[in-house]
GUGU-210885 format. One record per residue (C-alpha): x, z, y; residue number from 1; residue in three letters. Coordinates in nm, 3 decimals, always signed. Each point is the difference from the previous one (the first is absolute). Example, Ala and Ser with C-alpha at 12.3 -4.5 7.8 and 13.67 -1.06 7.14 Angstrom:
BEGIN
x +1.230 | z +0.780 | y -0.450 | num 1 | residu ALA $
x +0.137 | z -0.066 | y +0.344 | num 2 | residu SER $
//
This chain:
BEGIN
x +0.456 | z +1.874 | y +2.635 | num 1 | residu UNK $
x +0.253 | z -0.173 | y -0.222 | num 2 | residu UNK $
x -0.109 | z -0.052 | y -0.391 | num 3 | residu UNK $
x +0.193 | z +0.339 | y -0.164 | num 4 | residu UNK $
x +0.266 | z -0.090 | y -0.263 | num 5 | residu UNK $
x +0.026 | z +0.214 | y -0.254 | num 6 | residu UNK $
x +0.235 | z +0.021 | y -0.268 | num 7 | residu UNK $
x -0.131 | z +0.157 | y -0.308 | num 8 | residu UNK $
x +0.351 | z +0.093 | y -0.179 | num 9 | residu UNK $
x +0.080 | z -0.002 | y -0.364 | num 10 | residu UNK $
x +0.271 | z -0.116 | y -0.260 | num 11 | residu UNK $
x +0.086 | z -0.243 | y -0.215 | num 12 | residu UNK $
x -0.027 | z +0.249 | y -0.320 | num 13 | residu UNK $
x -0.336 | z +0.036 | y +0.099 | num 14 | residu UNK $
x -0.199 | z -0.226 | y +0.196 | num 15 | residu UNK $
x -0.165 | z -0.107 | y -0.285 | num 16 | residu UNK $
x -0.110 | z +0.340 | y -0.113 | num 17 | residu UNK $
x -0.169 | z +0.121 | y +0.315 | num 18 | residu UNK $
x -0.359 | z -0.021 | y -0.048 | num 19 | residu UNK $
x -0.017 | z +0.163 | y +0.375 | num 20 | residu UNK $
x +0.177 | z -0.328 | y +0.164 | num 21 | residu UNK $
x -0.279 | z -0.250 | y -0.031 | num 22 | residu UNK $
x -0.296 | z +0.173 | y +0.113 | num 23 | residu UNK $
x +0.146 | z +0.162 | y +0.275 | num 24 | residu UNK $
x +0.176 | z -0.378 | y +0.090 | num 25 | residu UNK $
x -0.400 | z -0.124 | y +0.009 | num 26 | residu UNK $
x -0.120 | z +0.305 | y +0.145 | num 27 | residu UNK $
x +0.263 | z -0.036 | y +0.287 | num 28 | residu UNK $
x -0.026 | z -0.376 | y +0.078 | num 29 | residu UNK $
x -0.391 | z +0.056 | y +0.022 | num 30 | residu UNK $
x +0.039 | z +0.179 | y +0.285 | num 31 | residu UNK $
x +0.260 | z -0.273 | y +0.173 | num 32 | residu UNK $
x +0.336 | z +0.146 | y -0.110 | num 33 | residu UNK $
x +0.287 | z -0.204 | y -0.067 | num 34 | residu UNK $
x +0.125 | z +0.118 | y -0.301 | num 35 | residu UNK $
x +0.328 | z -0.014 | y -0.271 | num 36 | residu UNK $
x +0.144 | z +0.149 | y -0.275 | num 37 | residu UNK $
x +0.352 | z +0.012 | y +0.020 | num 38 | residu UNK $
x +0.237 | z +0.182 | y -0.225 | num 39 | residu UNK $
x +0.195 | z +0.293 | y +0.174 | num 40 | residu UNK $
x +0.362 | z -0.135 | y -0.123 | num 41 | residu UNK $
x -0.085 | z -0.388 | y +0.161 | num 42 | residu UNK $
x +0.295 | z -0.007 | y +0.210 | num 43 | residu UNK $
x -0.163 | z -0.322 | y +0.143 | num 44 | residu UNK $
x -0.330 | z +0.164 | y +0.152 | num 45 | residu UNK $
x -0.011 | z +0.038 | y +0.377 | num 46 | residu UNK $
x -0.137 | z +0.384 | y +0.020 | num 47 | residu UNK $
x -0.035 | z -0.062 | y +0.402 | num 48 | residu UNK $
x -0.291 | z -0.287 | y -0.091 | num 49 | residu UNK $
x -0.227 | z +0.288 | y -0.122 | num 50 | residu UNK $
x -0.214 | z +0.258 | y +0.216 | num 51 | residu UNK $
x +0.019 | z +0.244 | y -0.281 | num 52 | residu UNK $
x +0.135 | z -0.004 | y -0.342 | num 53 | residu UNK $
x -0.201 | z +0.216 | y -0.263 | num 54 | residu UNK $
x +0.193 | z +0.087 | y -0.288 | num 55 | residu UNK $
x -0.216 | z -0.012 | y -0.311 | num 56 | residu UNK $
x +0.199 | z -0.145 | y -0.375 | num 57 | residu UNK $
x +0.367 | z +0.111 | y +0.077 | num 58 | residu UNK $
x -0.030 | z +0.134 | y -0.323 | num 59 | residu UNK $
x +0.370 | z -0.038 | y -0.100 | num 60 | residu UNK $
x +0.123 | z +0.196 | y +0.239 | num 61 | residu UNK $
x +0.075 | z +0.327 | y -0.191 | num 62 | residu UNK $
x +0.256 | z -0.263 | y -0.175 | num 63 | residu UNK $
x +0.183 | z -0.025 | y +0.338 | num 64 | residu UNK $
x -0.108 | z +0.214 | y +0.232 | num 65 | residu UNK $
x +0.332 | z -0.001 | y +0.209 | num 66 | residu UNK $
x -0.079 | z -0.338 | y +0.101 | num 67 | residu UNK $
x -0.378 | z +0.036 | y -0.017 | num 68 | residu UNK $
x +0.083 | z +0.286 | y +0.306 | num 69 | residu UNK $
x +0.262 | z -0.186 | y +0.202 | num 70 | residu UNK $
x -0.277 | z -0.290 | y -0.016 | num 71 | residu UNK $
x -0.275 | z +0.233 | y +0.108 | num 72 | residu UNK $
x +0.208 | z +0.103 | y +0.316 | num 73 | residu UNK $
x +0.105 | z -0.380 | y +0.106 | num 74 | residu UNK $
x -0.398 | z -0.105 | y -0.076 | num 75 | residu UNK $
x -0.128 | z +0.249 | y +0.253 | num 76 | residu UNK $
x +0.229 | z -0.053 | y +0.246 | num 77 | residu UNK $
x -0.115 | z -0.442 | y +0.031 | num 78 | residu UNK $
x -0.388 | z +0.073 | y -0.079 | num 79 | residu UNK $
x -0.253 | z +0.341 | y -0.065 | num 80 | residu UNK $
x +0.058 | z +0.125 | y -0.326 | num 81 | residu UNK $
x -0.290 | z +0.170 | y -0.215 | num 82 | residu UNK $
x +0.011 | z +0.275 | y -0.072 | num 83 | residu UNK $
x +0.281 | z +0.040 | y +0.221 | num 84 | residu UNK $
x +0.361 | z +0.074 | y -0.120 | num 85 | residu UNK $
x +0.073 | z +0.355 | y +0.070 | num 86 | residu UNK $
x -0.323 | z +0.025 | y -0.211 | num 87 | residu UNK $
x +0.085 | z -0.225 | y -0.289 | num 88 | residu UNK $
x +0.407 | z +0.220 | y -0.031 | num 89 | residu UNK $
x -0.200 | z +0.308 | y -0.049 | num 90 | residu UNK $
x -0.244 | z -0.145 | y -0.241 | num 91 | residu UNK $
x +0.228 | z -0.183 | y -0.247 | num 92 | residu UNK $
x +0.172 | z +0.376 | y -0.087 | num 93 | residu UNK $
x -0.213 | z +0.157 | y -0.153 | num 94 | residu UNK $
x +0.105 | z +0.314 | y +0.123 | num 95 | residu UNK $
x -0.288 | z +0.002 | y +0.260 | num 96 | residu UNK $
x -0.162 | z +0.224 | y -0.287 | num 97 | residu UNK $
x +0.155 | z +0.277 | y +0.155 | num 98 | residu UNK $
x -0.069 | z -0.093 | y +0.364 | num 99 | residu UNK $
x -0.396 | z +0.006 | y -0.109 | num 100 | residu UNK $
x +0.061 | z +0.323 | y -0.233 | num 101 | residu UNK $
x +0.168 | z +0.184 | y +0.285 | num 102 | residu UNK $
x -0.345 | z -0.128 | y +0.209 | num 103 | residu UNK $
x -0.219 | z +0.179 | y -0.210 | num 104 | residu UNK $
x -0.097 | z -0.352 | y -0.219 | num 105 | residu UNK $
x -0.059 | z +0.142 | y -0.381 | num 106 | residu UNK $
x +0.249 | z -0.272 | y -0.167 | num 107 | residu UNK $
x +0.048 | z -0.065 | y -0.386 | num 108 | residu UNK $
x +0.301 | z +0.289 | y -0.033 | num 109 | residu UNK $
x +0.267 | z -0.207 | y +0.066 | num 110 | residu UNK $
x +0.391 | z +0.088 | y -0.071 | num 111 | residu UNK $
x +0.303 | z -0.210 | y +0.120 | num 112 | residu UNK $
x +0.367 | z -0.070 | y -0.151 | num 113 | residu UNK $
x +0.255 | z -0.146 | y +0.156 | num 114 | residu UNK $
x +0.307 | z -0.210 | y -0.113 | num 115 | residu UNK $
x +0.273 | z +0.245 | y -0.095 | num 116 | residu UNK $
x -0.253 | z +0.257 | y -0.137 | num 117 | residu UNK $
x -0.005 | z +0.125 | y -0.325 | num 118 | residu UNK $
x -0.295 | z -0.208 | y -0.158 | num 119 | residu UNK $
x -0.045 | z +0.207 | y -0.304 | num 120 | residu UNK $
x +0.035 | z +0.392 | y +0.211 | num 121 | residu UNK $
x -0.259 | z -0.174 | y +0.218 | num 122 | residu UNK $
x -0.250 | z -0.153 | y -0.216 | num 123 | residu UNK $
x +0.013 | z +0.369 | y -0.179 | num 124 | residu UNK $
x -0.053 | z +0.199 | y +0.322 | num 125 | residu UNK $
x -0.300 | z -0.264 | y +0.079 | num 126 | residu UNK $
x -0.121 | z +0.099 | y -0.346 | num 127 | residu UNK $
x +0.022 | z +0.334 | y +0.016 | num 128 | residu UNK $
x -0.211 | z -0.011 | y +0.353 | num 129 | residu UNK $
x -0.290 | z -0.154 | y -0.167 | num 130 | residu UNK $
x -0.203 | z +0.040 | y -0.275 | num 131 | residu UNK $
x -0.099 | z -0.363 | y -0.062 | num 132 | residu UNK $
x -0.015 | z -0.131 | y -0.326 | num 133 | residu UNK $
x +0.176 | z -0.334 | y +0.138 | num 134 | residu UNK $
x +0.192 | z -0.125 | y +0.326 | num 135 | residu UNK $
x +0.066 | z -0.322 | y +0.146 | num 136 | residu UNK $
x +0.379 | z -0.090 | y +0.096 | num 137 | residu UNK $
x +0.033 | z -0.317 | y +0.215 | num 138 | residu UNK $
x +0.170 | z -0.112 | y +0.352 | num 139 | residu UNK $
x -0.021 | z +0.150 | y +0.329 | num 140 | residu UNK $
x +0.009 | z -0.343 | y +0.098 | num 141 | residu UNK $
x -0.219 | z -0.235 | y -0.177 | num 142 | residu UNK $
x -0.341 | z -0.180 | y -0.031 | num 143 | residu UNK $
x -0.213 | z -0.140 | y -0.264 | num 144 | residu UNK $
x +0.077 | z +0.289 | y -0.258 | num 145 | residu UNK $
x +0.340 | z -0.196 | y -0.033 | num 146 | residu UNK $
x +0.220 | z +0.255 | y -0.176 | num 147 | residu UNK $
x -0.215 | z +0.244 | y -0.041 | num 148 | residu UNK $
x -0.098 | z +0.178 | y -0.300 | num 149 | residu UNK $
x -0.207 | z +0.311 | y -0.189 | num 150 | residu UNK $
x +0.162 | z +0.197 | y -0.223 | num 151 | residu UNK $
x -0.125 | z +0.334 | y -0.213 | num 152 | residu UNK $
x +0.197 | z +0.288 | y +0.020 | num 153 | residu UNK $
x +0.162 | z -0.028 | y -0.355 | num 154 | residu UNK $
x +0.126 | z -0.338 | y +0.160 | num 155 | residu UNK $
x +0.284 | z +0.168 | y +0.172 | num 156 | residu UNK $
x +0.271 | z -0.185 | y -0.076 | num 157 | residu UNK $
x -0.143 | z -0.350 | y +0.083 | num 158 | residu UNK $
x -0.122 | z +0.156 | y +0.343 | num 159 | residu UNK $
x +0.323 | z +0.082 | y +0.047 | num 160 | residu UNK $
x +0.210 | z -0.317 | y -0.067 | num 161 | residu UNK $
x -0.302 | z -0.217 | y +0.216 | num 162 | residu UNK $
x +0.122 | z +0.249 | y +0.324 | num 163 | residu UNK $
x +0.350 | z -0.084 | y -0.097 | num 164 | residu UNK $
x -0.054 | z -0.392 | y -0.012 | num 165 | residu UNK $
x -0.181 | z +0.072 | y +0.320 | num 166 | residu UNK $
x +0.273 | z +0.269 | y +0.163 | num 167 | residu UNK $
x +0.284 | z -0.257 | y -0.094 | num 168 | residu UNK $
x -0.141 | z -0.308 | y +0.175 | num 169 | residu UNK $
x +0.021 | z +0.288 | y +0.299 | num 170 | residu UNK $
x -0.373 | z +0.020 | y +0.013 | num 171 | residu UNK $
x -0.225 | z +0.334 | y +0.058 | num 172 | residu UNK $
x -0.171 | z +0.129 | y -0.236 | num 173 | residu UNK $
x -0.387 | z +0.108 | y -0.018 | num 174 | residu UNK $
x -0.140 | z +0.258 | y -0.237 | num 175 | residu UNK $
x -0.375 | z +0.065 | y +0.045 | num 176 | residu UNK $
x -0.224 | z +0.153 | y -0.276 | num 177 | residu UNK $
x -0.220 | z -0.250 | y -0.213 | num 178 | residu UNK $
x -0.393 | z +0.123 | y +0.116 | num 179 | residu UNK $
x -0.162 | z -0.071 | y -0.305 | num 180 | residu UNK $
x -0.375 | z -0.053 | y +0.172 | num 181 | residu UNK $
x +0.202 | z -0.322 | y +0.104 | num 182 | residu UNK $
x -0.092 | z -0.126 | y -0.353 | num 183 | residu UNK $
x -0.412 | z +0.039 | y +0.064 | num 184 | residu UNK $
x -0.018 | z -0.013 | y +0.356 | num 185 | residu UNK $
x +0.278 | z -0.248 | y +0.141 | num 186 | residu UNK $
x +0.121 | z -0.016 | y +0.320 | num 187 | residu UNK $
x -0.241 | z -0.040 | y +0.334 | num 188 | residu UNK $
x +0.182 | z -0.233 | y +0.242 | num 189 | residu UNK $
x -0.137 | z +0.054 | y +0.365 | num 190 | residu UNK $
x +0.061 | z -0.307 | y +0.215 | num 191 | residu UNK $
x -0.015 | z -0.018 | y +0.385 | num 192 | residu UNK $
x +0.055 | z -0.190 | y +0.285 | num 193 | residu UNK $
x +0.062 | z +0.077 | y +0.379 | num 194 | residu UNK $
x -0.038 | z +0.360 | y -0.157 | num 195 | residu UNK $
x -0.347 | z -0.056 | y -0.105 | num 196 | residu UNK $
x -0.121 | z +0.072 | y -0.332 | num 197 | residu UNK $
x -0.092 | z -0.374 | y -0.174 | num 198 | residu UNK $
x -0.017 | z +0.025 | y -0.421 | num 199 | residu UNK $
x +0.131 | z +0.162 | y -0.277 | num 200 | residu UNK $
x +0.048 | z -0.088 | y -0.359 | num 201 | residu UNK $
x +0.075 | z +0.176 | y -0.312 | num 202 | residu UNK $
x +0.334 | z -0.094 | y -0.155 | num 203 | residu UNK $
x -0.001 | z +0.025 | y -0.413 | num 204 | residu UNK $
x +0.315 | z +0.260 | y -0.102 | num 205 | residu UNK $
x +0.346 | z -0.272 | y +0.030 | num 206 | residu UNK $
x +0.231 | z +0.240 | y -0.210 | num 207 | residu UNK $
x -0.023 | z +0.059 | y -0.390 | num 208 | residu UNK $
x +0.211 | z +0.155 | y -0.258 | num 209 | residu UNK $
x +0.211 | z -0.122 | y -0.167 | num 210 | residu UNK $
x +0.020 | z -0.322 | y +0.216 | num 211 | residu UNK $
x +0.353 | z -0.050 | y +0.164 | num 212 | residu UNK $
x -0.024 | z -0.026 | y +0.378 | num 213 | residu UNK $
x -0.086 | z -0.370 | y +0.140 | num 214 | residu UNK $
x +0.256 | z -0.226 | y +0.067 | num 215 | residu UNK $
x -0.265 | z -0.281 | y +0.166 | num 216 | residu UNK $
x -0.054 | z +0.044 | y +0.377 | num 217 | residu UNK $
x -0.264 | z +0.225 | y -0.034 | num 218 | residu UNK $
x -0.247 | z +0.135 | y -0.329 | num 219 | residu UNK $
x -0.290 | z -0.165 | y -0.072 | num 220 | residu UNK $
x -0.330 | z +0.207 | y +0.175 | num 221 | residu UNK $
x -0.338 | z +0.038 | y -0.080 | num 222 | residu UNK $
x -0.211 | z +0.016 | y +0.296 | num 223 | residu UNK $
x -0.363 | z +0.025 | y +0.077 | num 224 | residu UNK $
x -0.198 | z +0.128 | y +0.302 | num 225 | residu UNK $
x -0.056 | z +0.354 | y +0.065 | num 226 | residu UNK $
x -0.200 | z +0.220 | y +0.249 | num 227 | residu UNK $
x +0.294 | z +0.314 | y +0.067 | num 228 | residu UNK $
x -0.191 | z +0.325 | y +0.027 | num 229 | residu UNK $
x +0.037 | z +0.255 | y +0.308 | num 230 | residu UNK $
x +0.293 | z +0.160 | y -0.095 | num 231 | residu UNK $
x +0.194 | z -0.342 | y -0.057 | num 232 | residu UNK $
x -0.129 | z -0.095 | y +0.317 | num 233 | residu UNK $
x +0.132 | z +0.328 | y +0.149 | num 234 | residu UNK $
x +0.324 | z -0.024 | y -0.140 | num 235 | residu UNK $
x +0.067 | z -0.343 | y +0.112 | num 236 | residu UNK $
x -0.110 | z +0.106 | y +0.358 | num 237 | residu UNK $
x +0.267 | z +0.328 | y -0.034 | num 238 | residu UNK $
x +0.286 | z -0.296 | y -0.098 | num 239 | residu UNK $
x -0.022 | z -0.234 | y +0.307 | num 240 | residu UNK $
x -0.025 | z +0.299 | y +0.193 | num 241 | residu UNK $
x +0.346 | z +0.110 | y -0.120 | num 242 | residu UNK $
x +0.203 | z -0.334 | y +0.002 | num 243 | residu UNK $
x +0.195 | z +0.019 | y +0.280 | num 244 | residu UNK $
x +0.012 | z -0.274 | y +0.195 | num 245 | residu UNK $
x -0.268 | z -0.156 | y +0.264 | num 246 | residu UNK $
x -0.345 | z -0.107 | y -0.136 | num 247 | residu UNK $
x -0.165 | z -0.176 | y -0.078 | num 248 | residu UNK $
x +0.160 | z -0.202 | y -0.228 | num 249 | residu UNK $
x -0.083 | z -0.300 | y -0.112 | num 250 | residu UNK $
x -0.050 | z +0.058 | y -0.367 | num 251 | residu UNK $
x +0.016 | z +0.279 | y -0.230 | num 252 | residu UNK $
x -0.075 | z +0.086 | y -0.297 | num 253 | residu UNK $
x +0.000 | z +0.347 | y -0.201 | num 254 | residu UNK $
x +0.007 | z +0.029 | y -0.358 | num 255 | residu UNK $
x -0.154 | z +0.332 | y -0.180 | num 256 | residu UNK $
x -0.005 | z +0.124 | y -0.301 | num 257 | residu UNK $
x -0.205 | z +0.335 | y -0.127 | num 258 | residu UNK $
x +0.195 | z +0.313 | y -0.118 | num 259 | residu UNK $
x -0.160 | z +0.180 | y -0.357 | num 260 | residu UNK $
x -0.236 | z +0.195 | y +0.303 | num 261 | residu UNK $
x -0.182 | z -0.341 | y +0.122 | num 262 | residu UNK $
x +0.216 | z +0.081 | y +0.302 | num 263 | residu UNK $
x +0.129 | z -0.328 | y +0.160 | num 264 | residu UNK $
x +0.377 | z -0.049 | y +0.139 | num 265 | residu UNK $
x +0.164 | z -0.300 | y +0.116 | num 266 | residu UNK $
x +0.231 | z -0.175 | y -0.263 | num 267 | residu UNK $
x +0.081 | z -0.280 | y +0.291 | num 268 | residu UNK $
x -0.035 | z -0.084 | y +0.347 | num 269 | residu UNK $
x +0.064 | z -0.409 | y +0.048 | num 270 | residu UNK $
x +0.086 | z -0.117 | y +0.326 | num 271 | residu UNK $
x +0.224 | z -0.270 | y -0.030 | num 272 | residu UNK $
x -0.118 | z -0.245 | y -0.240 | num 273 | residu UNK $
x -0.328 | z +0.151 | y -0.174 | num 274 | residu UNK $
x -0.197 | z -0.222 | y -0.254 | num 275 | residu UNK $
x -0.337 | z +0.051 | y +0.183 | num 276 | residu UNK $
x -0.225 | z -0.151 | y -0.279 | num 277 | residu UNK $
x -0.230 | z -0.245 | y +0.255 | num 278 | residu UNK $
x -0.164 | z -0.138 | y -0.311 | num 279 | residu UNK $
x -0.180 | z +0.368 | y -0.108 | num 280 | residu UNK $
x -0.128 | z +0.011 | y +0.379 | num 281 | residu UNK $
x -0.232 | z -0.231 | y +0.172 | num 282 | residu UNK $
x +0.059 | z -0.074 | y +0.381 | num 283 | residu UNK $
x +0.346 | z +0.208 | y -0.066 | num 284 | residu UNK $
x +0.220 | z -0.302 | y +0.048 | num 285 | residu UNK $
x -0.184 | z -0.088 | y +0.347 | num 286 | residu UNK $
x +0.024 | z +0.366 | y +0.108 | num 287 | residu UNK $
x +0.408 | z +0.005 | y -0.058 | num 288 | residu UNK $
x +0.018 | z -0.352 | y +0.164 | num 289 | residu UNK $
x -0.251 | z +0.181 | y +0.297 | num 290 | residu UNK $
x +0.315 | z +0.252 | y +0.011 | num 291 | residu UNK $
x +0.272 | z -0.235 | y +0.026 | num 292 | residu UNK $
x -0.161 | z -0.209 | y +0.271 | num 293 | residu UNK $
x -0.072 | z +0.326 | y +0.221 | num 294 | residu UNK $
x +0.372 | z +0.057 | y -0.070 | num 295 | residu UNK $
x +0.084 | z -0.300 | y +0.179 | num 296 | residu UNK $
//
């Protein structure tokens, strides 16, 4: 059998800031894999030299996804594309909330607007629907926490004019209510591969008042290991279930948060290019390189 290339695919705004890319580079070529790092806009690459190409840091792609997606689709048809791109359109939007909602997948209560709307007869509707003492406006496409921000309820008017920045560059709009328990509990990230279950970590809260929304690629996280409980573990079992494409996939990842009851719902589910936080995981950058290489 021929030695599999793999192309492990980032970009140029940030090669440098995936902590992923070199253990899972070591991890890869330990077990006889060619392996690179191109960026997905390198006009020069050959994408026909690779077996597969997994993408991992395309982290500037909410920036332009047009050409991020008409990429995707002329990638996969020279080489195997992971997670594959009829996979990656769906996940980008997040409208998939709904998809999983409609599945029976207890989300964060999630609202949408869309350019032309009325930003400030929306944000009140959303307000008037729930009782929380604050809300979270940001992008239905974006990453990182880029553009994304809390607000209390007496912060009406600024809520407003963020969906209108957002609304005017033509971009949907996401209201979801702020779930305070965030603040003690953080977030429980539930990584797998193949569609097996292979570490978790606790993410600190990313969003606080009175701090304007992020305008580097993506907020700065706190992370540390974490064992999820059985009903995170249920939960994220109930969400690959009800993504609807064929599994397994190569990676995913789903994000939850707990609602004032302890109950968990997902905040997230990252299949195109998920952080998956190797370093807070022993033998978890050999078992996603084990993945790829059965892939190929």
């Amino acid at each position: 059998m021929s030695t599999p290339r793999i192309a492990l695919v980032t970009s140029a705004a940030a090669r440098d800031l995936d902590d992923d890319l070199p253990p899972l580079v070591a991890a890869l070529r330990e077990r006889g894999a060619d392996v690179s790092t191109p960026n997905w806009d390198d006009a020069a690459v050959d994408w026909t030299s690779f077996h597969r190409a997994i993408l991992r840091s395309t982290w500037d792609y909410t920036l332009r996804l047009r050409e991020f997606l008409a990429w995707v689709e002329r990638a996969a048809k020279l080489t195997r594309l992971l997670n594959p791109p009829e996979v990656v359109r769906w996940n980008t939007d997040k409208h998939y909330l709904a998809v999983l909602e409609r599945a029976g997948v207890p989300i964060v209560p999630s609202a949408f607007v869309e350019p032309g709307a009325d930003a400030a007869r929306e944000i009140g509707r959303f307000l008037d629907a729930h009782a929380a003492a604050e809300f979270v406006v940001k992008p239905a496409i974006g990453a990182g926490s880029r553009d994304a921000q809390r607000y209390g309820r007496e912060e009406r008017d600024a809520s407003i004019e963020h969906a209108h920045r957002l609304l005017a560059a033509k971009r949907s709009v996401l209201l979801q209510p702020y779930l305070a328990r965030v603040d003690e509990h953080g977030e429980t990230a539930l990584v797998h591969f193949d569609g097996v279950f292979s570490h978790a970590i606790r993410k600190g809260p990313l969003l606080r008042r009175g701090e304007g929304p992020t305008r580097a690629l993506f907020a700065t996280e706190h992370i540390t290991p974490r064992t999820p409980d059985a009903q995170e573990f249920e939960i994220a079992r109930k969400t690959l279930a009800a993504i609807p494409f064929a599994q397994p996939l190569l990676y995913a990842r789903v994000d939850v948060i707990h609602d004032a009851d302890g109950t968990p719902r997902v905040l997230e589910l990252e299949l195109t290019e998920p952080s998956l936080f190797f370093e807070h995981a022993q033998g978890s950058a050999g078992r996603c390189a084990e993945a790829i290489l059965k892939s190929a």
